[in-house]
N, CA, C and O atoms as a Tinker XYZ file with bonds, in Angstrom:
   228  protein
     1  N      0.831000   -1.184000    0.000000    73     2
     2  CA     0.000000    0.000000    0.000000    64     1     3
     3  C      0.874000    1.247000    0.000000    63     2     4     5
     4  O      1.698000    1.477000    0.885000    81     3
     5  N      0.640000    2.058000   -1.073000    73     3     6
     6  CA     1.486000    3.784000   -1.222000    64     5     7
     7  C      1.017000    4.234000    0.505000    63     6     8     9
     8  O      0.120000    3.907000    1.281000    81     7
     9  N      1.966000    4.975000    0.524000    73     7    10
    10  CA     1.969000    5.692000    2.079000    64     9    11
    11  C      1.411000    6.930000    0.910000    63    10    12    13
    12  O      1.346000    6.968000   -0.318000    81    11
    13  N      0.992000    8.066000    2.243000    73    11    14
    14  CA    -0.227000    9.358000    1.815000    64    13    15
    15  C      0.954000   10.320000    1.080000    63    14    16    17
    16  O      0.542000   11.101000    0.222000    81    15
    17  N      2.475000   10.301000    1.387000    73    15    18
    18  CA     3.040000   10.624000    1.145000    64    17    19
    19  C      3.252000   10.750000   -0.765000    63    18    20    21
    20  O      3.291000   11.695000   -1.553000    81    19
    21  N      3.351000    9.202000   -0.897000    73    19    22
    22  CA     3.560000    8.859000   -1.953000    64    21    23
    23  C      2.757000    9.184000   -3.121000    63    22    24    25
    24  O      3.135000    9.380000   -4.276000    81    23
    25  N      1.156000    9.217000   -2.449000    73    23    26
    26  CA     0.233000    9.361000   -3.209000    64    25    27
    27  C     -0.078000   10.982000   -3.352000    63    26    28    29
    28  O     -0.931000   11.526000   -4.053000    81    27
    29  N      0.761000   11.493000   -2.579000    73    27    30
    30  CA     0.266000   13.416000   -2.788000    64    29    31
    31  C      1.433000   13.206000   -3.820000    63    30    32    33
    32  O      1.030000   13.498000   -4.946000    81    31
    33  N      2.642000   12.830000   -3.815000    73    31    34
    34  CA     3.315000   12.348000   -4.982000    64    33    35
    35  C      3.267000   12.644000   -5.933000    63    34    36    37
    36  O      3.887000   13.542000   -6.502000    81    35
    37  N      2.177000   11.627000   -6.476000    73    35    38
    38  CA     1.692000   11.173000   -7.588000    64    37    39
    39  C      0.425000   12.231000   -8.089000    63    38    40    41
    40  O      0.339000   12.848000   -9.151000    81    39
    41  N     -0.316000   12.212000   -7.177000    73    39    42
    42  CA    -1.612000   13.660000   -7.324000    64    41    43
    43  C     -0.928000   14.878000   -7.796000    63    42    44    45
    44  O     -1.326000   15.380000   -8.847000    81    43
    45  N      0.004000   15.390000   -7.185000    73    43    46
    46  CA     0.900000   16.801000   -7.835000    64    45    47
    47  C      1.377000   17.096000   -8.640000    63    46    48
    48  O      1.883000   18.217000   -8.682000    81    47
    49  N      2.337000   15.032000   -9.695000    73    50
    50  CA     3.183000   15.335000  -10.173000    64    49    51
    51  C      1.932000   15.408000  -11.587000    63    50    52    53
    52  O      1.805000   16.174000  -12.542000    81    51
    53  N      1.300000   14.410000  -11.194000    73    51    54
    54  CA    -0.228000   14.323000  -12.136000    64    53    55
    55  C     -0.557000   15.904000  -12.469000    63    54    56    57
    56  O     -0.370000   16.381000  -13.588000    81    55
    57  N     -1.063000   16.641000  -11.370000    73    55    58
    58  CA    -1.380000   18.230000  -11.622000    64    57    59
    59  C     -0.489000   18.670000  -12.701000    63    58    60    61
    60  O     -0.846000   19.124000  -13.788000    81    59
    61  N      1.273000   18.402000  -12.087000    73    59    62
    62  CA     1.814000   19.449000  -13.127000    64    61    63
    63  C      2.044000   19.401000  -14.215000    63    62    64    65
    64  O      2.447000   20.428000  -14.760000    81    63
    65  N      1.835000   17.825000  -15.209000    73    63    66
    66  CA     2.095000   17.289000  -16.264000    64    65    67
    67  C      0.956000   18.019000  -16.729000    63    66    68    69
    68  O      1.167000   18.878000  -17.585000    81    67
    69  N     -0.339000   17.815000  -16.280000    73    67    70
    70  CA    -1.496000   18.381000  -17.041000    64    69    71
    71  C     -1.548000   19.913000  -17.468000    63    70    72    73
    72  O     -1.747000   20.448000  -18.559000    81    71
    73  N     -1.301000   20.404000  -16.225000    73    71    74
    74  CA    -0.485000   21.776000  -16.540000    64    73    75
    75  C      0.144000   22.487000  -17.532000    63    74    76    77
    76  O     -0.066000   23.532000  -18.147000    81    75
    77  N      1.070000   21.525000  -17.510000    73    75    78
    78  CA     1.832000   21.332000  -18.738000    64    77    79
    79  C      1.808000   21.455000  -19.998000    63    78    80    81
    80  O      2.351000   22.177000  -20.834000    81    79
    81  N      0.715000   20.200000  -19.973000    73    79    82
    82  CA     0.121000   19.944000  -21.077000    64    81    83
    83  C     -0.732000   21.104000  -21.918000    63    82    84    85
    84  O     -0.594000   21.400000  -23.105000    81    83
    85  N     -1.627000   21.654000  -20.973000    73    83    86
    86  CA    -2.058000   22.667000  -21.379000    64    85    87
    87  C     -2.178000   23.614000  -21.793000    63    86    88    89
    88  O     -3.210000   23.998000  -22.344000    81    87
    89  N     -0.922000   24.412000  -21.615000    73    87    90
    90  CA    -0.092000   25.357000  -21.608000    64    89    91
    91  C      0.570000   24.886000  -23.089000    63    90    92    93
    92  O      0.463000   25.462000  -24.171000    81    91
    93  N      1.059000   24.038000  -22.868000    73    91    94
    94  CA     1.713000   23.381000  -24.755000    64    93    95
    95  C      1.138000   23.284000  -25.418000    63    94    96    97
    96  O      1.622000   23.300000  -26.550000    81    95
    97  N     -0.233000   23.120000  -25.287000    73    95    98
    98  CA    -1.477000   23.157000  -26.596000    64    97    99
    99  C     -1.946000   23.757000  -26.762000    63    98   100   101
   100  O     -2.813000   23.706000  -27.635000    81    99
   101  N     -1.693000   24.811000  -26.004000    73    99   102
   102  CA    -2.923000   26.085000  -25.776000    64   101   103
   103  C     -1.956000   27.216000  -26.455000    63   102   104   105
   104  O     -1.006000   27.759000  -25.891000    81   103
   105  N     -2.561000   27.532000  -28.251000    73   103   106
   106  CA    -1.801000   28.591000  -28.654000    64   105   107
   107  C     -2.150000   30.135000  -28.446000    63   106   108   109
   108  O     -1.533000   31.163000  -28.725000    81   107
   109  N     -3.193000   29.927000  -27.937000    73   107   110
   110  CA    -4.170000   31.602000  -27.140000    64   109   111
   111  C     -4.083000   31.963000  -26.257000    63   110   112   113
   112  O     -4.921000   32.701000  -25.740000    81   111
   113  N     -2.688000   31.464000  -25.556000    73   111   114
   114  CA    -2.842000   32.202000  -24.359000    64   113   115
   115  C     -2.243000   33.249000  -24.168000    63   114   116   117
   116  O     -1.206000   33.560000  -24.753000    81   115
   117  N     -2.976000   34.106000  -23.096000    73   115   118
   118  CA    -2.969000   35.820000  -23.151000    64   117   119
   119  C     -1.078000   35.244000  -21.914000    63   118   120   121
   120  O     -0.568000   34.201000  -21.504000    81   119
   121  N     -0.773000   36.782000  -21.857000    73   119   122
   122  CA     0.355000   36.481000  -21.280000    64   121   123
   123  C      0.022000   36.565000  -20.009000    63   122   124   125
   124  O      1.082000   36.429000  -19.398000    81   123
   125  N     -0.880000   36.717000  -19.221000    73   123   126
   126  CA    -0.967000   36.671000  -17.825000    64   125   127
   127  C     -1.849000   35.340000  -17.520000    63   126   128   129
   128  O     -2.064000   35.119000  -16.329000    81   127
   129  N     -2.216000   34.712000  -18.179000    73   127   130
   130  CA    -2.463000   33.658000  -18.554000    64   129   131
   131  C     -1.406000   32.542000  -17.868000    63   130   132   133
   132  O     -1.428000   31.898000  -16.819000    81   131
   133  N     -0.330000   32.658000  -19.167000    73   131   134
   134  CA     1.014000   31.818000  -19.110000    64   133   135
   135  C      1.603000   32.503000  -17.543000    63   134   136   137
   136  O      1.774000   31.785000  -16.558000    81   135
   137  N      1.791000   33.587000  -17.544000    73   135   138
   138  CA     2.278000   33.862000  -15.991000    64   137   139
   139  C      2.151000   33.113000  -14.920000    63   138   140   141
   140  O      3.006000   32.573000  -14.218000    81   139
   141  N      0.181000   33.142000  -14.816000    73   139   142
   142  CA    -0.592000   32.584000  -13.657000    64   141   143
   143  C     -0.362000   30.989000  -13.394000    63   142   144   145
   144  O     -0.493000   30.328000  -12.363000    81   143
   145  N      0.057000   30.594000  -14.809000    73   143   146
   146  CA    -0.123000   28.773000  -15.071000    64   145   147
   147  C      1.419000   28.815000  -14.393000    63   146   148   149
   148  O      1.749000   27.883000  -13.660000    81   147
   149  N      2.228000   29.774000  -14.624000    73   147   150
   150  CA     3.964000   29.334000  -14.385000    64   149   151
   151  C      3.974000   29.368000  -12.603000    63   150   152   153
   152  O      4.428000   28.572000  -11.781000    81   151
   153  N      3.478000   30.265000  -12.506000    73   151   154
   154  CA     3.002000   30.243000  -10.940000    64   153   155
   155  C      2.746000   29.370000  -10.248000    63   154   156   157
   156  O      3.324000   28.917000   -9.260000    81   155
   157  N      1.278000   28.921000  -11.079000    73   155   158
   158  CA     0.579000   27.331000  -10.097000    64   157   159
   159  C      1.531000   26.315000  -10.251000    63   158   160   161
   160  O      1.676000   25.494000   -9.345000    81   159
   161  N      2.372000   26.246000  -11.540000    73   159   162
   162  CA     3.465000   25.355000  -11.986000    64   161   163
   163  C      4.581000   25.164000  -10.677000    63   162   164   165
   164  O      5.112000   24.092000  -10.390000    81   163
   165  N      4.809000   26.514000   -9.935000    73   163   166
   166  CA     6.246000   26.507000   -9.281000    64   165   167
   167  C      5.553000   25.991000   -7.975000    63   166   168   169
   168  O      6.257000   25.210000   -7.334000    81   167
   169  N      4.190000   26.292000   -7.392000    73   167   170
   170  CA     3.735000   26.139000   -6.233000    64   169   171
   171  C      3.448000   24.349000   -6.303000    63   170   172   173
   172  O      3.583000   23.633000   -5.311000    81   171
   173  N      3.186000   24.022000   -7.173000    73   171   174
   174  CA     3.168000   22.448000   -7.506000    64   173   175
   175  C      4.544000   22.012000   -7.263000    63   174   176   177
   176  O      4.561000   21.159000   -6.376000    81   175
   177  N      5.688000   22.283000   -7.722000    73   175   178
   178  CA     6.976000   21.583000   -7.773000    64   177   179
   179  C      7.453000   21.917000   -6.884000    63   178   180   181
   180  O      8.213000   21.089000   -6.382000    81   179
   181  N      7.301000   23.452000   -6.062000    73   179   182
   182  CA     7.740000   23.025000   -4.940000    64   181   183
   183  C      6.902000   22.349000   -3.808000    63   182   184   185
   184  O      7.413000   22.377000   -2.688000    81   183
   185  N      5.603000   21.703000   -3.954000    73   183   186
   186  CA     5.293000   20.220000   -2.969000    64   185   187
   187  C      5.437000   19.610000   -3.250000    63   186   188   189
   188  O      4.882000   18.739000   -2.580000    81   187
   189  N      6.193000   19.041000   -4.389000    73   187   190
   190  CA     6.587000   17.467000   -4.806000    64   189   191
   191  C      8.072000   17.834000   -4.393000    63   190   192   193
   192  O      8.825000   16.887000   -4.621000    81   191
   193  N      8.562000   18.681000   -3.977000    73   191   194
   194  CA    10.497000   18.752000   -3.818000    64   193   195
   195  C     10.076000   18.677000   -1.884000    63   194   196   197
   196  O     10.783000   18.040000   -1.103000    81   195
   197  N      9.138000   19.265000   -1.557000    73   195   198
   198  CA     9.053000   19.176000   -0.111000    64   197   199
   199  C      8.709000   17.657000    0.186000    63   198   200   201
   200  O      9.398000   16.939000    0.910000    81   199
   201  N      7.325000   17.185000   -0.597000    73   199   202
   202  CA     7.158000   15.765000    0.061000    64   201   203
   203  C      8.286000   14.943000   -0.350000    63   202   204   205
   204  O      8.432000   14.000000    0.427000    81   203
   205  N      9.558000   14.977000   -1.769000    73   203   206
   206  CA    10.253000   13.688000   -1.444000    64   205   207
   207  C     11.318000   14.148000   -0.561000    63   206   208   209
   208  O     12.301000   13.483000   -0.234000    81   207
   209  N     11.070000   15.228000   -0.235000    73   207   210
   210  CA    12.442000   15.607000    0.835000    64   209   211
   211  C     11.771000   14.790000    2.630000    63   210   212   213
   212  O     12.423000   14.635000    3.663000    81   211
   213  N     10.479000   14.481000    2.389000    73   211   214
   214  CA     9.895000   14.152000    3.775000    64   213   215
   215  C      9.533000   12.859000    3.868000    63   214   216   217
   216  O      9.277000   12.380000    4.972000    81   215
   217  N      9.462000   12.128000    2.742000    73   215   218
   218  CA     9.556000   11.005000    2.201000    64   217   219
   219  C     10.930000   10.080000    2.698000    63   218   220   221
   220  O     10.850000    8.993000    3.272000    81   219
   221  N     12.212000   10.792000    2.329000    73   219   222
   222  CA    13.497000   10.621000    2.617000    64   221   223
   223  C     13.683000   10.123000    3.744000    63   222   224   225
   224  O     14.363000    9.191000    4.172000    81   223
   225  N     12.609000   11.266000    4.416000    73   223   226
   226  CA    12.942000   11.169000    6.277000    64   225   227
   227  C     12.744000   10.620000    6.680000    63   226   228
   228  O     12.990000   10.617000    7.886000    81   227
């Protein structure tokens, strides 16, 4: 069984691929747009750099 750890993990890294994704297909986007997405982007990666740092522990 994934520990809760593992699975916020996987839920975040899930978020930021989609993210991602979106942003790469999406040729209309206004520039505060792309800003706001780079934003939610950094607030995502940094809880996947905190949980495997707590993961570790």
């Amino acid at each position: 069984m994934q520990s809760k750890i593992e699975k916020a993990i996987e839920y975040y890294t899930f978020k930021s691929n989609e993210l991602l994704e979106f942003v790469n297909s999406n040729h209309q986007l206004t520039a505060d747009k792309i800003i706001e997405c780079g934003e939610e982007l950094a607030t995502l990666e940094h809880k996947i750099t905190a949980l495997e740092v707590a993961k570790e522990n």
